[in-house]
N, C-alpha and C positions, 0 to 999 in steps of 0.2 A: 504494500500500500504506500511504504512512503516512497519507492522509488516508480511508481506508476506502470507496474507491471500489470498486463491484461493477459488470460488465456483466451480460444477460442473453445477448450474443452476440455473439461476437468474429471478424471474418474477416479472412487475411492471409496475404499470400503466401512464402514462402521467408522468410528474415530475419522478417518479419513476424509469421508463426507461430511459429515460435519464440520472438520476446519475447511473443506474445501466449501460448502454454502457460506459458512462465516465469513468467508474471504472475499466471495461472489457480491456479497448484499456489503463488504464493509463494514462490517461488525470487529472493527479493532477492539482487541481485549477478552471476547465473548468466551473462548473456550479457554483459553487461558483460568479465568476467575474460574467456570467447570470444574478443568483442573486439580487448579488451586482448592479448594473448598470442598470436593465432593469426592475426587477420582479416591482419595487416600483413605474415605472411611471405608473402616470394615464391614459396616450397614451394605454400601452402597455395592461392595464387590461381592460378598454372601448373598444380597439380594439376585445377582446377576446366574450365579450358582444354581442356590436352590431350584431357581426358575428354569434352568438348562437341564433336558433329559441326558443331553451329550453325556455328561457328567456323571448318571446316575446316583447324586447325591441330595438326600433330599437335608435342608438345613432349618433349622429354626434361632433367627439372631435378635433379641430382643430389639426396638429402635433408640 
């Protein structure tokens, strides 16, 4: 953003797509704060868990 880079086409998966919309619309900072605030709780990654068959792990993490 600050050096006025533009793509014509942007592909990415999970994580990915999300900085990449954030980046599309200008949303300096957006996933950064994400991040920062939420990627690191334990809540947030057990919730990701539990919810995943892949895993066969069923969890219960208080909030």
């Amino acid at each position: 953003m600050d050096h006025d880079i533009h793509f014509d086409l942007g592909i990415g998966i999970s994580a990915g797509s999300a900085n990449l919309a954030s980046f599309a619309a200008g949303q300096r900072g957006r996933n950064y704060q994400f991040y920062m605030e939420y990627a690191f709780r334990k809540q947030y990654m057990a919730a990701l868990l539990a919810q995943s068959p892949a895993f066969g792990v069923h969890l219960s993490v208080p909030a």
